[in-house]
C-alpha positions in Angstrom: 102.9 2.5 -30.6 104.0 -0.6 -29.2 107.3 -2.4 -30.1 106.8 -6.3 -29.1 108.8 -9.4 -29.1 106.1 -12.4 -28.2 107.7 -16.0 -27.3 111.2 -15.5 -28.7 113.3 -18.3 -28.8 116.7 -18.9 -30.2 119.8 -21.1 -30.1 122.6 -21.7 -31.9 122.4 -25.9 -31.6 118.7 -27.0 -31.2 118.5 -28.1 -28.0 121.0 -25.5 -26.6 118.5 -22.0 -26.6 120.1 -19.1 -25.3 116.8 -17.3 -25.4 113.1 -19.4 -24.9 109.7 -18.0 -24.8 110.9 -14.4 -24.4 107.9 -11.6 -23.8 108.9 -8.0 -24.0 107.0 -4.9 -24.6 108.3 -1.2 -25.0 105.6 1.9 -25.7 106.3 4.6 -27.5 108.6 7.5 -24.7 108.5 4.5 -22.5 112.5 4.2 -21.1 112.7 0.4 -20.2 115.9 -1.3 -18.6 117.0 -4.8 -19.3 119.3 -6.6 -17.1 121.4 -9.3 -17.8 124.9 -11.2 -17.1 127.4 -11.1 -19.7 126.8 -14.1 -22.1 122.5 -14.4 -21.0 121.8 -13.5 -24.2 121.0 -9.3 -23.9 122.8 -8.8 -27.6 121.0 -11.6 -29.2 117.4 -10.5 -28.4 118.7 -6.7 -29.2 119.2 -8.2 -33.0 115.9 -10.0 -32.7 113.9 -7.0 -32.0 115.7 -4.7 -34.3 115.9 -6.9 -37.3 119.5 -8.1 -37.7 118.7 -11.6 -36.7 115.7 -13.5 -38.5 116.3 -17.2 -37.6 114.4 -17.3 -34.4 111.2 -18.3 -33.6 108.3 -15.9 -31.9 107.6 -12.9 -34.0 108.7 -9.4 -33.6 105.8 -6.9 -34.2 105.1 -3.1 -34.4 102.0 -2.4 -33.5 101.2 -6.0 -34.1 102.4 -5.5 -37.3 105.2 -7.0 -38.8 108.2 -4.6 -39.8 108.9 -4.5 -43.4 112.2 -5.9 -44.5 112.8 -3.2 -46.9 113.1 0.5 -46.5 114.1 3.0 -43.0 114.2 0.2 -40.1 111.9 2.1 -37.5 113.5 0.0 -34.5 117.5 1.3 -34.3 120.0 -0.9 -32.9 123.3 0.9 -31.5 126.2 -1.2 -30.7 128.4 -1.5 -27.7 131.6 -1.4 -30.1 130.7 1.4 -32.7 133.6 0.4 -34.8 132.2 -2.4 -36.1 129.0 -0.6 -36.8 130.3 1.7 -39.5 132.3 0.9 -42.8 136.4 1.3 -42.1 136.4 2.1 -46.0 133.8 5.7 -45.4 134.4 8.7 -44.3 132.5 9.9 -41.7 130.2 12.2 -43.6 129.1 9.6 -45.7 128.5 7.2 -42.8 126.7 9.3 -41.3 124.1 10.2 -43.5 124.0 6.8 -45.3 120.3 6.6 -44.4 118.9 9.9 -44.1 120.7 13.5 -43.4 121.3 13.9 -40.2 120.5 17.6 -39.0 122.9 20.5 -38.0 121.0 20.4 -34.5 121.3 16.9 -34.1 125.3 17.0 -34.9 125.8 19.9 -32.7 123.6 18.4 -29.7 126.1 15.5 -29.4 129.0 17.7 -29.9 129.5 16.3 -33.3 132.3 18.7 -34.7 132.3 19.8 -38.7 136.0 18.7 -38.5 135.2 15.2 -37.6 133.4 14.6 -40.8 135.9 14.4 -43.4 137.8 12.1 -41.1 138.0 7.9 -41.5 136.6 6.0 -38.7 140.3 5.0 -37.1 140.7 8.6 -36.9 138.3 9.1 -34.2 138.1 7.5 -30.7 135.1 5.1 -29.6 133.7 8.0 -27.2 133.6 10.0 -30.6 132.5 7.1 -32.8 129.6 6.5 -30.6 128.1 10.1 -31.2 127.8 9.8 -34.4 126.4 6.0 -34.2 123.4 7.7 -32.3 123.5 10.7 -34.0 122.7 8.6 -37.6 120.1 6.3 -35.5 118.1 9.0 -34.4 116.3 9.6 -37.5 112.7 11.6 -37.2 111.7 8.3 -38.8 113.0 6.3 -35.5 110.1 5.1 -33.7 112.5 2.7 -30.9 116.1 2.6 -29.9 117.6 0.2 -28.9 121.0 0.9 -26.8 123.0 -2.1 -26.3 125.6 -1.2 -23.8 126.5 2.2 -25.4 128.1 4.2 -23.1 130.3 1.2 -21.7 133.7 1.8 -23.1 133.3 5.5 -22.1 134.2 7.2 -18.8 131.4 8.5 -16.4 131.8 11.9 -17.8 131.2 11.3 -21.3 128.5 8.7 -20.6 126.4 11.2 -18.6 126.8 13.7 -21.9 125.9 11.4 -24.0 122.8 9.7 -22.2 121.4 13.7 -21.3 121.8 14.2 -25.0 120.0 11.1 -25.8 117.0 11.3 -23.6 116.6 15.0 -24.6 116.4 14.2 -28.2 113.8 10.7 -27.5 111.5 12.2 -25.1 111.2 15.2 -27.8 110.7 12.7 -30.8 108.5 9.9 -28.1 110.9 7.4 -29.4 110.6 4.6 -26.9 114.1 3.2 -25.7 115.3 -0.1 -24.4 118.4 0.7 -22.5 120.8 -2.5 -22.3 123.3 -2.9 -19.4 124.5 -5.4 -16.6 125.1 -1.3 -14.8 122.2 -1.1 -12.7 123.0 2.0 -10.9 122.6 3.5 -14.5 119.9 1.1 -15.0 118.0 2.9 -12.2 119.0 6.2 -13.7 117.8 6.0 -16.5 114.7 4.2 -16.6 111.0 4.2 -16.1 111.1 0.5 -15.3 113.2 -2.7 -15.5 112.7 -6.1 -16.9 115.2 -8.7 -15.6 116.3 -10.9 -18.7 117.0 -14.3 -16.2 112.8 -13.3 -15.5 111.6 -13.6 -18.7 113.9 -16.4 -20.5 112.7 -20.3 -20.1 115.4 -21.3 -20.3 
């Protein structure tokens, strides 16, 4: 399976594109880093491929296939800020399993504790936010992740946990992953290969 994004272009004044004539392919267990300064446009083309932004133009396919509007998104974005991912009005329990139940095994993997659940999102720090962010994303209905600078407003402690627990889960699933940074050290880490947005953007 093959997530694709052919000629993507977008811009928020018509002859201003942050994005033009974008390529980018990810297979299924493929780990794929993408590169990019702050402000080149990384988060934009994340929303693109995952479904969250719809005026663009290019097409986004699955298996040249267009994803269906409605229904379990197959292509999961996670967010660099998790707190503005999640409803401030939910407790956790029901933010997390807002789209599907999210397994014991999963929960304990990321070192998800039972306590946590009945607790509101400010009650929990960004580290702890972000577990359960991935935790809900990783459905067995995920077919792509999509990892937008995840592990960014953790230390380098927590963001090794949490990317071992994340590659264990994906490479069991063969969820193919686009890992998002301007880190490359963890960049190079993580991934099979790297595409270097300022490459692939006309602009």
């Amino acid at each position: 399976m093959h997530l694709k994004g052919e000629n993507v272009s977008f811009g928020y004044k018509r002859n201003n594109l942050i994005l033009k004539d974008v390529n980018i392919s990810l297979g299924s267990g493929e780990v794929l880093g993408l590169i990019g300064d702050s402000g080149s446009g990384k988060s934009t083309l994340c929303k693109i491929l995952a479904g969250y932004e719809n005026k663009y133009q290019g097409k986004v396919t699955l298996d040249e296939k267009e994803i269906p509007p409605k229904g379990y998104n197959p292509v999961q974005l996670v967010f660099q800020h998790p707190e503005k991912a999640v409803n401030p009005k939910w407790r956790m329990n029901d933010i997390l399993n807002e789209g599907h139940f999210v397994s014991q095994d999963i929960l304990e993997a990321f070192g998800i504790k039972n306590n946590w659940l009945n607790r509101w999102p400010n009650e929990l720090s960004g580290g702890e936010l972000q577990r359960f962010a991935l935790a809900r994303a990783l459905s067995p209905k995920t077919r792509f992740l999509i990892a937008d600078e995840i592990t960014t407003m953790v230390d380098s402690i927590t963001q090794a946990q949490i990317w071992n627990i994340v590659l264990d889960i994906v490479e069991e699933l063969n969820i193919g992953v686009l890992v998002v940074s301007h880190d490359r050290n963890l960049i190079n880490r993580l991934c099979n290969d790297t595409v270097y947005l300022k490459d692939i953007n006309n602009t």
